[in-house]
C-alpha positions as CSV (number, residue, x, y, z in Angstrom):
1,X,112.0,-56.4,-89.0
2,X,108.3,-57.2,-90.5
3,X,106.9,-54.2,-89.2
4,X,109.6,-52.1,-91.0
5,X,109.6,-54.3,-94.0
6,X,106.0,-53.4,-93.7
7,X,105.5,-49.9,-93.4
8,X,107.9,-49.2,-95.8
9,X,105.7,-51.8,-98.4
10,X,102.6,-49.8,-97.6
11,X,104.7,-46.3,-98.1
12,X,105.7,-48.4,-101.3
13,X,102.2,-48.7,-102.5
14,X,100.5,-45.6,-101.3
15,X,103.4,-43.5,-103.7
16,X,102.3,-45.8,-105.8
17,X,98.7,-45.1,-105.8
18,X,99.4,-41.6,-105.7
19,X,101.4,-41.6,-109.1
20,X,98.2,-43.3,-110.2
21,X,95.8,-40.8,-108.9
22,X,98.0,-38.2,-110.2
23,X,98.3,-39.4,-113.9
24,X,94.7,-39.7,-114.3
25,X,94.3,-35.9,-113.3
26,X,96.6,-35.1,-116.3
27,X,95.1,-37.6,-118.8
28,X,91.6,-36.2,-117.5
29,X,92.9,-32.4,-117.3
30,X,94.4,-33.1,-121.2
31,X,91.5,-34.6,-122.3
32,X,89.1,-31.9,-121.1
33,X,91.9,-29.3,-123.1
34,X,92.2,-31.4,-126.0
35,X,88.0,-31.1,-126.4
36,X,87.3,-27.6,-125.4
37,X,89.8,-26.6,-127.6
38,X,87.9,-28.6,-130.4
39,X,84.8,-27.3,-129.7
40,X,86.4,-23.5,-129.9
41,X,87.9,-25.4,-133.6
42,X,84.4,-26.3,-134.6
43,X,83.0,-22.5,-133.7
44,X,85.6,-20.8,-135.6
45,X,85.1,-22.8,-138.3
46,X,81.4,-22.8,-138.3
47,X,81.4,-19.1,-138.0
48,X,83.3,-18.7,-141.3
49,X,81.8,-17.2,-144.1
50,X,82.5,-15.3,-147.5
51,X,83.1,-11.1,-146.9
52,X,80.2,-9.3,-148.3
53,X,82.8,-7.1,-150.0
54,X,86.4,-7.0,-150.7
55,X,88.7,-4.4,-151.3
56,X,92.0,-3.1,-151.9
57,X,93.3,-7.4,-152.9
58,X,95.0,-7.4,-156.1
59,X,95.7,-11.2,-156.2
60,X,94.1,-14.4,-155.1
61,X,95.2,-17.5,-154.5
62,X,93.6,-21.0,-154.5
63,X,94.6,-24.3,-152.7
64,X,93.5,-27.3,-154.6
65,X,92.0,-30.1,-153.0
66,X,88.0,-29.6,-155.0
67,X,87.0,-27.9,-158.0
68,X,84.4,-26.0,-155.8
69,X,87.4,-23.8,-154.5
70,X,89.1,-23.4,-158.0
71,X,85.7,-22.2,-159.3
72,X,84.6,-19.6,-156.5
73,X,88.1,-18.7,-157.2
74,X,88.1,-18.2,-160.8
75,X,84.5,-16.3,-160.5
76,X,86.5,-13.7,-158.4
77,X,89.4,-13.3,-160.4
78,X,86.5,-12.6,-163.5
79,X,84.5,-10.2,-161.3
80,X,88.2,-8.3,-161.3
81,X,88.8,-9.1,-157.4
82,X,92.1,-9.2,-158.2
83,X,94.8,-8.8,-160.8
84,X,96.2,-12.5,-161.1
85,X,95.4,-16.1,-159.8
86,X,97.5,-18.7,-158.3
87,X,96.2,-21.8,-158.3
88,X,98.2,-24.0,-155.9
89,X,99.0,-27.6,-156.0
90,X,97.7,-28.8,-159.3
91,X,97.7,-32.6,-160.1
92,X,101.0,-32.4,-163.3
93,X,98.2,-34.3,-165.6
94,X,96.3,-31.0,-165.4
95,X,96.4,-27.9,-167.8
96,X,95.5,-24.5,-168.1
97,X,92.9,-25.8,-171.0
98,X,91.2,-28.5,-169.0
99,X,90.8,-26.0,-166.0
100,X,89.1,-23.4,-168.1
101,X,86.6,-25.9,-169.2
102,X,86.5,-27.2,-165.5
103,X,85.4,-23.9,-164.1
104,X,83.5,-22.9,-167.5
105,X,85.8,-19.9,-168.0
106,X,87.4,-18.2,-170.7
107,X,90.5,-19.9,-172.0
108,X,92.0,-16.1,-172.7
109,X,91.9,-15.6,-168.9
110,X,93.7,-18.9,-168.5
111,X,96.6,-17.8,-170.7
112,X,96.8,-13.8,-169.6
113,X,96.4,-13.9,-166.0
114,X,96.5,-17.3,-164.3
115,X,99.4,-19.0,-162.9
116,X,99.7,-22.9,-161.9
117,X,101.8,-24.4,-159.5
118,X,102.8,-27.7,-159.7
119,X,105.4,-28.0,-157.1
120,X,103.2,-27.6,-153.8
121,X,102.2,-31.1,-152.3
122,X,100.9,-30.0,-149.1
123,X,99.3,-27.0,-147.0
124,X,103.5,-25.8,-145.7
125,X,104.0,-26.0,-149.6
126,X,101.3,-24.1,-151.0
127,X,101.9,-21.1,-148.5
128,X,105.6,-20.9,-149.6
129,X,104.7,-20.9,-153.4
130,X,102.2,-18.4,-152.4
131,X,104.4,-15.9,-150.7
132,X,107.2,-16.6,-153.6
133,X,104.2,-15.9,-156.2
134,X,103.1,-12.6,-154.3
135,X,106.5,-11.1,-154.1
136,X,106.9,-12.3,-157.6
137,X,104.1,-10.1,-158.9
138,X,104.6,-7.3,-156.2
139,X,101.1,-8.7,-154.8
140,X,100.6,-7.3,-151.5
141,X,97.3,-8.1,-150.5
142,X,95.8,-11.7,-151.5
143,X,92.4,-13.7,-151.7
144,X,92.8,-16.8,-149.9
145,X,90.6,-19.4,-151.3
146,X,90.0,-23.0,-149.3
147,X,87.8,-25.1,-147.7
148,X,86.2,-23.4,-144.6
149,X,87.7,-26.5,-142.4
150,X,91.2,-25.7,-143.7
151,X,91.4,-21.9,-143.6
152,X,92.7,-21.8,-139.9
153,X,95.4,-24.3,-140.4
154,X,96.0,-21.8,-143.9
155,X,96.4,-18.6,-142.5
156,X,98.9,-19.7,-139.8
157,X,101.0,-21.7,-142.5
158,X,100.8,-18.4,-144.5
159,X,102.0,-16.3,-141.1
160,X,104.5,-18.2,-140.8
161,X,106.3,-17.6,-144.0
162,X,108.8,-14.8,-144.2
163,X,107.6,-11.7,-146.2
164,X,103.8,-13.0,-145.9
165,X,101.4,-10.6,-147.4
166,X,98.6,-9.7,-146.2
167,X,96.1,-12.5,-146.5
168,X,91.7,-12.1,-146.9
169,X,90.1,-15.4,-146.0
170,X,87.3,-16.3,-148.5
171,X,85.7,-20.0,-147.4
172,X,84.3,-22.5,-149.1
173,X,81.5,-24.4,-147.3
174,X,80.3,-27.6,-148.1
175,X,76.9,-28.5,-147.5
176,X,77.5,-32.1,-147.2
177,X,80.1,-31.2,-144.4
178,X,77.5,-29.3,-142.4
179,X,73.3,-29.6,-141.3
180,X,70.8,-27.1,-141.7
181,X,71.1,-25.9,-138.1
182,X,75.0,-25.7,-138.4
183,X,76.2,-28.2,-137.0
184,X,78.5,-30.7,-138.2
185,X,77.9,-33.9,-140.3
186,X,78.6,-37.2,-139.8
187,X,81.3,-36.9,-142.5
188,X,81.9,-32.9,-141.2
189,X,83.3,-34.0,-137.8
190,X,85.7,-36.2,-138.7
191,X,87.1,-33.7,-141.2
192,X,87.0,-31.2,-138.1
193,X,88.7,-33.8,-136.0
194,X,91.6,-34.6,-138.0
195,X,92.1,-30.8,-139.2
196,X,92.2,-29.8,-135.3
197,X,95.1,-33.0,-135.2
198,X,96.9,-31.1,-137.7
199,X,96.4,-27.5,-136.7
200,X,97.9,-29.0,-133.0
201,X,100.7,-30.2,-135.1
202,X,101.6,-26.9,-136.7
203,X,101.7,-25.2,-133.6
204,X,103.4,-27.2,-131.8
205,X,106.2,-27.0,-135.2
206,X,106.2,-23.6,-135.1
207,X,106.7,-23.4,-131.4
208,X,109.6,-25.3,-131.3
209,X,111.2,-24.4,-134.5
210,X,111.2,-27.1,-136.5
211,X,112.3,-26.3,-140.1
212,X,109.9,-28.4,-142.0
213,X,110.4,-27.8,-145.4
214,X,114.4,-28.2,-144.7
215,X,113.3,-31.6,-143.2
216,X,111.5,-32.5,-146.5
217,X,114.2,-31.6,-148.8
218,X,116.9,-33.0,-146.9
219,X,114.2,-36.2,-147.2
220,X,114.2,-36.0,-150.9
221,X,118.0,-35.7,-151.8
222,X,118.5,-38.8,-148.8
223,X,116.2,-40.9,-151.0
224,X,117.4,-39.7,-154.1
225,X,121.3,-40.0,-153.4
226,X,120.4,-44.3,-151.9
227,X,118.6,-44.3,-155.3
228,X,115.4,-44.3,-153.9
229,X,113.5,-41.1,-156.4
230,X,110.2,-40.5,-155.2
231,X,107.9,-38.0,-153.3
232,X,107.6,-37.8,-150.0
233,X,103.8,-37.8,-148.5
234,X,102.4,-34.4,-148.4
């Protein structure tokens, strides 16, 4: 009876072991996926620049989140890159008037052929109000305008949209995000970090189907029918 009772304790902790071995394969097997794929991240990103010429756009749009992006975006709309502007996401404290002086532009532009929207609180808002805005305006081929970082995450919110149009990436790079040699700052890899977090994220949405902005809204009359008005976090 000990000799049973004992073989079948070792059998008992050799499975055990095994489990053991086996899950530190996966969590070393995910790792090593989880940092080759942010090393291809960083690449792509890196490798981002500005075309040396566009053609055939005749809209652009800009995602807020610096006035560096707003102005390179305005300068194109000026050099007559495109027919109209979107700028996507603006703060409600902010007007047409304050983001011609801003971006040191015409106030005439402002009021003929730039459009503002307010509603957009995060990257799955401003490609919907994008792809409303372009079929809007019978815009077919846009300007994309963000942060270098954010562009990937971007264009596959923008694909994702019903009716997309066609989409020109234009990056903005800033230097204090990256060294002279191209590599990543301090500051730069952390930003690269947590946009490769979120770029995982949308996949894996879009992969299995979740209706995000339905989510949010259904969110927002929830808290607004308990009495609870507010905005959800972008």
């Amino acid at each position: 009876m000990r000799k049973s009772g004992g073989k079948t304790g070792g059998k008992r902790r050799g499975r055990a072991k095994l489990a053991l071995v086996l899950a530190l394969l996966v969590l070393v097997a995910g790792g090593a996926y989880l940092a080759g794929g942010f090393m291809r991240f960083a690449q792509e990103v890196a490798a981002l620049s500005t075309p040396a010429s566009i053609s055939g756009a005749d809209g652009i749009v800009v995602l807020t989140g610096g006035s560096q992006r707003v102005e390179r975006a305005v300068r194109l709309l000026e050099r007559g890159e495109g027919q109209r502007l979107l700028i996507s996401g603006v703060n409600p404290g902010t007007g047409p008037l304050s983001l011609s002086r801003l971006t040191s532009a015409d106030p005439a532009l402002f009021e003929c052929c730039v459009d503002l929207d307010y509603a957009a609180l995060d990257t799955v808002g401003n490609a919907e109000a994008t792809v409303s805005w372009a079929r809007e305006h019978g815009l077919r081929r846009l300007i994309l305008v963000t942060s270098d970082y954010h562009m990937p995450r971007s264009m596959i919110e923008l694909a994702s949209v019903p009716d997309a149009p066609a989409v020109v990436p234009y990056p903005v790079s800033l230097e204090k995000l990256w060294r002279p040699d191209g590599a990543p700052t301090r500051l730069g890899l952390r930003l690269l970090a947590t946009e490769y977090a979120k770029v995982l994220a949308v996949k894996a949405r879009i992969a299995l189907g979740v209706d995000y902005a339905h989510m949010r809204a259904r969110q927002i009359a929830q808290h607004s029918s308990a009495g609870h008005a507010g905005t959800p976090e972008p």
